[in-house]
RONU-329516 format. One line per 10 residues: number of its first residue (from 0); their letters; for each residue y negated, z negated, x negated of C-alpha. Coordinates in nm, 3 decimals. Layout:
NUM> a> Y/Z/X ~ ...
// end
This chain:
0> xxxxxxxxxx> 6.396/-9.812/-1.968 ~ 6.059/-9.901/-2.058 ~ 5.888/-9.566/-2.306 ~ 5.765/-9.634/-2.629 ~ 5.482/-9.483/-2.790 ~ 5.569/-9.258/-3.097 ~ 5.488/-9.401/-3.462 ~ 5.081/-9.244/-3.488 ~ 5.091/-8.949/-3.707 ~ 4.852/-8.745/-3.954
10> xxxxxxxxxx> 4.645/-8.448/-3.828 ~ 4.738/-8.272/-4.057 ~ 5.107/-8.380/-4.021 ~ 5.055/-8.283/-3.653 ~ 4.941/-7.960/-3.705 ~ 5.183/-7.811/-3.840 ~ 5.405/-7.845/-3.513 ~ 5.157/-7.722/-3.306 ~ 5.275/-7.475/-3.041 ~ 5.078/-7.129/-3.130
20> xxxxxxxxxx> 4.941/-6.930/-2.843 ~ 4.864/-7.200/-2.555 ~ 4.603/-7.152/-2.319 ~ 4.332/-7.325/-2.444 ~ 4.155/-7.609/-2.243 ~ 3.800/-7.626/-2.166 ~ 3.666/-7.925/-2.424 ~ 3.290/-7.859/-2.405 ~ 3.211/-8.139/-2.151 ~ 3.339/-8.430/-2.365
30> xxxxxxxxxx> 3.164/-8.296/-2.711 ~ 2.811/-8.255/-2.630 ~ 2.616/-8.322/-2.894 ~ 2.902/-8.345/-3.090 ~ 2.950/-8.022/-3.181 ~ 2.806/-8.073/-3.526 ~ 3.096/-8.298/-3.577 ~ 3.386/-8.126/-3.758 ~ 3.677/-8.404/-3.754 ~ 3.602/-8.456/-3.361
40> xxxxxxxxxx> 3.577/-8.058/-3.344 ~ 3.860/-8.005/-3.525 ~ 4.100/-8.256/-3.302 ~ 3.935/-8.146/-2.968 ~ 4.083/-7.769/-3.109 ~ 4.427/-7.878/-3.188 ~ 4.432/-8.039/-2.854 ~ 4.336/-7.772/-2.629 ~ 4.662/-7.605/-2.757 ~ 4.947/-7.817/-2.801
50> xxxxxxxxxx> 5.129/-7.945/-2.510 ~ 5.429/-8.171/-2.634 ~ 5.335/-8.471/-2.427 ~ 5.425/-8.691/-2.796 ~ 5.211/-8.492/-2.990 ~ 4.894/-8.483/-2.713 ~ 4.926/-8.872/-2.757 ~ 4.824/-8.875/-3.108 ~ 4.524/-8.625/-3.034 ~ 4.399/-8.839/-2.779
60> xxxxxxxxxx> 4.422/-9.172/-2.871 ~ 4.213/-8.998/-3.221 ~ 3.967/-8.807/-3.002 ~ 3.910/-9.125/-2.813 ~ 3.912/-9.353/-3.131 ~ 3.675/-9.116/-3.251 ~ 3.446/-9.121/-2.974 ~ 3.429/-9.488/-2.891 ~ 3.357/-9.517/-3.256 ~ 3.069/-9.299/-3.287
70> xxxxxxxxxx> 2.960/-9.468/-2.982 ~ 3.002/-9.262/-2.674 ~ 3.247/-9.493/-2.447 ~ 3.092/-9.281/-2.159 ~ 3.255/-8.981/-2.308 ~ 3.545/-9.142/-2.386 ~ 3.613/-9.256/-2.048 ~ 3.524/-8.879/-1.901 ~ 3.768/-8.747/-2.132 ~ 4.081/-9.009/-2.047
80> xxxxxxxxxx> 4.013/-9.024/-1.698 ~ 3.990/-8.649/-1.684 ~ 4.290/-8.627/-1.883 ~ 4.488/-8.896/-1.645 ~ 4.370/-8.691/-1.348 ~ 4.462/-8.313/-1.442 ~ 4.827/-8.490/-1.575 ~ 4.965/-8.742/-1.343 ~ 5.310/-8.732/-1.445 ~ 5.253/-8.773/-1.827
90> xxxxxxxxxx> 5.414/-9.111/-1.911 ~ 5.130/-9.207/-2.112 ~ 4.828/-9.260/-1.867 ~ 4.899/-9.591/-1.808 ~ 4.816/-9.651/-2.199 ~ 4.555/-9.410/-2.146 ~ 4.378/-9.602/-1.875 ~ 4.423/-9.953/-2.044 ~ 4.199/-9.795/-2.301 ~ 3.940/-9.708/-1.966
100> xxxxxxxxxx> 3.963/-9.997/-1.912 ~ 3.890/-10.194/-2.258 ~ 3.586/-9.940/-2.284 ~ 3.466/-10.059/-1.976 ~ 3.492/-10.443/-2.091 ~ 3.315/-10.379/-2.401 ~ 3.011/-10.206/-2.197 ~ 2.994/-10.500/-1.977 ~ 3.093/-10.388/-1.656 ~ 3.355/-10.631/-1.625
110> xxxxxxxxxx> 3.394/-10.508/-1.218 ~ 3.540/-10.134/-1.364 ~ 3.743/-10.281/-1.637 ~ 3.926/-10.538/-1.373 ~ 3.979/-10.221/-1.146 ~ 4.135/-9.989/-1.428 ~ 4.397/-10.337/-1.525 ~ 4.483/-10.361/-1.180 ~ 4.480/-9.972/-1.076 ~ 4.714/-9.983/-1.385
120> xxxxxxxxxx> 5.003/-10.273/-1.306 ~ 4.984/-10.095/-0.920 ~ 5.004/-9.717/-0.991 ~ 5.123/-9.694/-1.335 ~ 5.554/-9.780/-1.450 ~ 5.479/-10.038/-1.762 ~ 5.568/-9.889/-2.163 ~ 5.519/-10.000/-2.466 ~ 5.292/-9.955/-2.756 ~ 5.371/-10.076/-3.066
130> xxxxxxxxxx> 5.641/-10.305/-2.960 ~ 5.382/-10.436/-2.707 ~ 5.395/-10.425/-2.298 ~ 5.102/-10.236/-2.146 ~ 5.169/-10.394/-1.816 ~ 5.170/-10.757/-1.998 ~ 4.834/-10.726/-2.171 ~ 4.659/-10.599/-1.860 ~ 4.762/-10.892/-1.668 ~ 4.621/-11.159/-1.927
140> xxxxxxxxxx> 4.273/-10.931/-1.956 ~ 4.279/-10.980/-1.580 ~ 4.364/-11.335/-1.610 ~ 4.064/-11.366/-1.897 ~ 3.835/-11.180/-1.655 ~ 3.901/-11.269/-1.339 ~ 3.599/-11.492/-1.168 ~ 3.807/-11.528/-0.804 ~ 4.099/-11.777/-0.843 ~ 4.319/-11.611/-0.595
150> xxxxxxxxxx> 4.288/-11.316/-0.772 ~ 4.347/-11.537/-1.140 ~ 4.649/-11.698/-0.949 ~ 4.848/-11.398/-0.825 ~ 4.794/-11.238/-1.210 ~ 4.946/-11.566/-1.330 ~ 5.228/-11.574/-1.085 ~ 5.316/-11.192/-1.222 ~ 5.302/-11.304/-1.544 ~ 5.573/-11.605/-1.530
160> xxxxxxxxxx> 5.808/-11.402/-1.262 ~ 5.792/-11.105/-1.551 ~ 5.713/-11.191/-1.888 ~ 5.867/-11.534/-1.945 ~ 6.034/-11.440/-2.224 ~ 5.708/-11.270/-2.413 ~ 5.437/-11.549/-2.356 ~ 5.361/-11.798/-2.629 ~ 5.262/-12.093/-2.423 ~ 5.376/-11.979/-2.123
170> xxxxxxxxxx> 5.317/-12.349/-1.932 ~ 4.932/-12.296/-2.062 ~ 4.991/-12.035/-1.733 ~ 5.145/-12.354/-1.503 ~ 4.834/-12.535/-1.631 ~ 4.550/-12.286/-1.581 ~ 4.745/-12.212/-1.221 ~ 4.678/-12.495/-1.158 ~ 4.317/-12.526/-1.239 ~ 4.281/-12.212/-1.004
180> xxxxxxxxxx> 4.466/-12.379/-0.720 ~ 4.196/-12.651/-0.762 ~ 3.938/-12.435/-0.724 ~ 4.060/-12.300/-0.388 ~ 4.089/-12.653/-0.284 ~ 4.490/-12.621/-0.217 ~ 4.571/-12.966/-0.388 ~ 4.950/-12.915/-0.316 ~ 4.989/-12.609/-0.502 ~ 4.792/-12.779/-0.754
190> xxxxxxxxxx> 4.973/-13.048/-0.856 ~ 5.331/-12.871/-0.830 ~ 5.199/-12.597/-1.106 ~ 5.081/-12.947/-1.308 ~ 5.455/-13.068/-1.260 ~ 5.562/-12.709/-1.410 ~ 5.335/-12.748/-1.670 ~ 5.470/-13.098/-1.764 ~ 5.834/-12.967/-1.780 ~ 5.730/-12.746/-2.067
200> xxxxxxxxxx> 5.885/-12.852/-2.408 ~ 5.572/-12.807/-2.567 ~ 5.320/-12.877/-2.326 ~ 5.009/-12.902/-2.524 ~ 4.736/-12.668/-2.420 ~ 4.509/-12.508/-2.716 ~ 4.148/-12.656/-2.711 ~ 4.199/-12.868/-2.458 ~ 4.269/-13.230/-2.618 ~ 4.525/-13.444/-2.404
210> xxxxxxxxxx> 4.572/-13.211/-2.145 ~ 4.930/-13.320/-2.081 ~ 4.795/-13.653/-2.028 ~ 4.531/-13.552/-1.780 ~ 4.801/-13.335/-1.551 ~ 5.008/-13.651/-1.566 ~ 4.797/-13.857/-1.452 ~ 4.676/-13.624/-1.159 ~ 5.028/-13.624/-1.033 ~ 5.064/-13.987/-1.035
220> xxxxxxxxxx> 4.717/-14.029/-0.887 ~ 4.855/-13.776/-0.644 ~ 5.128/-13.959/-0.500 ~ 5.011/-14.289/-0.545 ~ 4.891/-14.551/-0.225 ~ 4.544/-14.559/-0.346 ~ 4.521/-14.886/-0.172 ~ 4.338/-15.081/-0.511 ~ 3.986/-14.869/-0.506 ~ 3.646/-14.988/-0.358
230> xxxxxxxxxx> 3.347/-14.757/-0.248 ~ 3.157/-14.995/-0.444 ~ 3.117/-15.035/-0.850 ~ 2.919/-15.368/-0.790 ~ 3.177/-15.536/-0.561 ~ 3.469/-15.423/-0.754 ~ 3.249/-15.541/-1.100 ~ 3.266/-15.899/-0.925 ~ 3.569/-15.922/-0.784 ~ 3.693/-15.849/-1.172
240> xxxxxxxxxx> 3.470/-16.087/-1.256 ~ 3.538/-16.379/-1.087 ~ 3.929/-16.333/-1.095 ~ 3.885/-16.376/-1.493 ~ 3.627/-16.689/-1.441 ~ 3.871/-16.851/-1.221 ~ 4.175/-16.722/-1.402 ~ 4.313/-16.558/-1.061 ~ 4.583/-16.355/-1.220 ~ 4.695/-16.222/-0.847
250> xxxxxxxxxx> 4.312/-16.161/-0.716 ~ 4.264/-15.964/-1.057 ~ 4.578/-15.768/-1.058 ~ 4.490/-15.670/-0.735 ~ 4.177/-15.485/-0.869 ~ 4.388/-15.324/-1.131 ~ 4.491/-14.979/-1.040 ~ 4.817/-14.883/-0.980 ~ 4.818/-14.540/-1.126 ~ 4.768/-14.444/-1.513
260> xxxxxxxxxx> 4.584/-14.777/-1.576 ~ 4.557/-14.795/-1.978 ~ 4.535/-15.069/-2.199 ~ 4.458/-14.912/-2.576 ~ 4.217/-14.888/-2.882 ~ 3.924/-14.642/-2.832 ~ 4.093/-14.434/-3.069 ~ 4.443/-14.424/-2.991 ~ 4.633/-14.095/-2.959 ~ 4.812/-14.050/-2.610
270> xxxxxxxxxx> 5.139/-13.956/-2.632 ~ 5.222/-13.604/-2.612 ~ 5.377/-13.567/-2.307 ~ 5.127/-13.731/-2.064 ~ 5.265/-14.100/-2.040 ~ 5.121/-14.394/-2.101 ~ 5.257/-14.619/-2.369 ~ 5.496/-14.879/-2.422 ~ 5.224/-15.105/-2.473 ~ 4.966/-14.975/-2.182
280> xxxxxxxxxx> 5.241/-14.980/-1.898 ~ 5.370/-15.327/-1.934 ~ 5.045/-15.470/-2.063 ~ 5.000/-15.789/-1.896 ~ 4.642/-15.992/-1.891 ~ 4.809/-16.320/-1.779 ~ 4.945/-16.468/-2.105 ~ 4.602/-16.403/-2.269 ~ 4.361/-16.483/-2.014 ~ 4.549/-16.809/-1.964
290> xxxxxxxxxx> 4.502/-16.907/-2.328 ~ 4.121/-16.745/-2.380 ~ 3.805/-16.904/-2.247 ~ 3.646/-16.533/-2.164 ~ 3.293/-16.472/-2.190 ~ 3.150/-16.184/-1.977 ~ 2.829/-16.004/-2.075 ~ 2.582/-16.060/-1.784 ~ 2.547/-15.670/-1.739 ~ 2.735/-15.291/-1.777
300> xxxxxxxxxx> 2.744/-15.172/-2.112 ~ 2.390/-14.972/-2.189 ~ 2.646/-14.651/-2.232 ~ 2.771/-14.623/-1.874 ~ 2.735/-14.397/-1.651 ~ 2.710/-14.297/-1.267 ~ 3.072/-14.226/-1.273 ~ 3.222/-14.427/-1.581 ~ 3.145/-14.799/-1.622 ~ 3.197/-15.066/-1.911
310> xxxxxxxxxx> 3.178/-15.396/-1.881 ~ 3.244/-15.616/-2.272 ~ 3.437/-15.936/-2.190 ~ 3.489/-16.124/-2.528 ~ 3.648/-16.462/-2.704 ~ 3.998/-16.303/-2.556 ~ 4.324/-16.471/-2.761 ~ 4.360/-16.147/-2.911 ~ 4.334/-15.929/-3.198 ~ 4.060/-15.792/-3.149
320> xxxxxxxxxx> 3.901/-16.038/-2.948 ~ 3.671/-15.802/-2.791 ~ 3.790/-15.615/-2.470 ~ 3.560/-15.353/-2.266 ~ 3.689/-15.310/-1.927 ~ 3.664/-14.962/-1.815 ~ 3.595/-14.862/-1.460 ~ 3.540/-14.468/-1.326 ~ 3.452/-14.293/-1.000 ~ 3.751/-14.111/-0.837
330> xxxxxxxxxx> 3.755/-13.742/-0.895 ~ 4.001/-13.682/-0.581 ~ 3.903/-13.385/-0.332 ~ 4.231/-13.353/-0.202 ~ 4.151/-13.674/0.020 ~ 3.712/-13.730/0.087 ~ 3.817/-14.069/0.187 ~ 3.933/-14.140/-0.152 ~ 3.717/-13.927/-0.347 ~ 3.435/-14.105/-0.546
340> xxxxxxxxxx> 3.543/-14.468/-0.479 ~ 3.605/-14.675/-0.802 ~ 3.846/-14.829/-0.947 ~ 3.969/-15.013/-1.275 ~ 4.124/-14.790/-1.454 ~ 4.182/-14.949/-1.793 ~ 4.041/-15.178/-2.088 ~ 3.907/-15.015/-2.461 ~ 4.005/-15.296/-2.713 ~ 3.728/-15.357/-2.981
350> xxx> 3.383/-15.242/-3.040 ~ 3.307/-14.891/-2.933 ~ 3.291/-14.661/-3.250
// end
């Protein structure tokens, strides 16, 4: 059974359980110029005599609350390290250490704080403090800390297999696996911890606006031919182009991609769970472009880009009669011959707000 941590007690509560006649432990290296300090005198005392392992808790997480306070996190960590070392069986240290650790983070030396998290979930049997899993909170510092994504990845792995049942948000962990796996370049792995994601109830991911959308539309990307996208903006811009001057309904569906293509408002909400609409999957040009006499501006809208394109086609038997087509530049390193051709991926109805 996991330990929990006693409710924190009063020094002066304490000390009146204190064992009399202990050997008393040698305190001077953490107080230093401390000694002028009564309360931190005063605690370091009642700790270099009492040895109920429940009671020492309370002393030390005070001494240490006490020193980090008045600013001495080097003498914090001397004294909890020390403490760990000279009492490896104490159930405690892996509380202890987590508090090494957060000291660490707070100086900055990120390197030392990850090795104390880690040194912890290895070396140390999990407990809880204040209802809360040691072991759980070092793995999500790690996963905040963590600059290697193999590293990131194996933390998040530990975390679903263990604490399933404690995470808030847990497929925010599919997602950000996923991100990881990207980084490493394993596209597989990728997209299967985007499927996870997606199976979520709630698969929204805080700060990150239509996220479910995006990982759906990787997958389908993923799996899709591919067989619609040209190396070239200018000759796909054309080809679009004539098939609506000539009213080539095959020639232009052609051109249209396959995968996620979207037909919407420029402010319309995607749905929630990453699919396209009603209205965006069975959109279909035909009936209006053979009833519309289309003009096309000559060039790309003055707000594209190198790797998203509009072109404004109007007079469309519509409401609104104003269409910009939208093309974009594949962002696809799973497959180099893929990645950075173009395709068209949708059309904005109306003016651009």
């Amino acid at each position: 059974m996991t330990p929990r941590i006693p409710a924190l007690l009063s020094v002066l509560a304490l000390a009146a359980v204190l064992l009399a006649g202990c050997a008393a432990a040698d305190t001077r290296p953490y107080l230093g110029a401390f000694e002028q300090n009564p309360e931190l005198r005063e605690l370091f005392r009642l700790f270099s005599q009492e040895r109920d392992e429940e009671n020492r808790f309370v002393l030390i997480q005070q001494i240490a609350a006490n020193l980090a306070n008045a600013g001495k996190k080097d003498r914090e960590i001397l004294f909890l390290t020390t403490h760990v070392e000279r009492n490896p069986a104490d159930i405690f240290d892996a509380y202890y250490l987590s508090l090494v650790a957060d000291a660490y983070k707070e100086m900055k030396a990120i390197p030392f704080a990850i090795h104390y998290y880690r040194r912890i979930l290895k070396n140390h049997a999990d407990l809880l403090v204040q209802g809360r899993s040691v072991h759980l909170y070092c793995l999500q510092e790690l996963i905040s800390l963590e600059t290697d994504p193999e590293n990131r990845i194996a933390s998040y792995k530990e975390l679903i297999s263990r604490f399933s049942d404690q995470v808030e948000h847990l497929g925010s962990a599919s997602y950000y696996m996923a991100k990881s796996y990207e980084e490493l370049g394993e596209w597989e792995q990728a997209i299967q911890s985007y499927q996870k994601y997606l199976d979520y109830p709630d698969p929204e991911i805080p700060g990150v606006p239509n996220a479910s959308r995006l990982a759906a539309e990787k997958v389908l990307f993923f799996y899709s031919a591919k067989d619609w996208m040209l190396p070239d903006l200018a000759t796909l811009v054309a080809g679009v182009r004539e098939a609506i001057a000539t009213r080539n309904i095959a020639k232009l569906n052609r051109f249209k991609a396959k995968a996620n293509f979207f037909a919407e408002g420029w402010d319309q909400q995607a749905p929630s769970d990453g699919t396209m609409s009603g209205e965006a999957a069975e959109f279909n040009i035909a009936g209006y472009l053979y009833s519309s006499s289309v003009h096309i501006d000559a060039d790309l809208a003055p707000f594209s880009n190198d790797r998203e394109a509009y072109l404004k086609t109007t007079d469309w038997n519509f409401r609104p009669p104003t269409w910009y087509l939208y093309f974009r530049k594949a962002d696809f390193p799973a497959n180099p011959d893929v990645n950075g051709q173009w395709e068209w991926a949708g059309i904005y109805f109306g003016e651009k707000l």
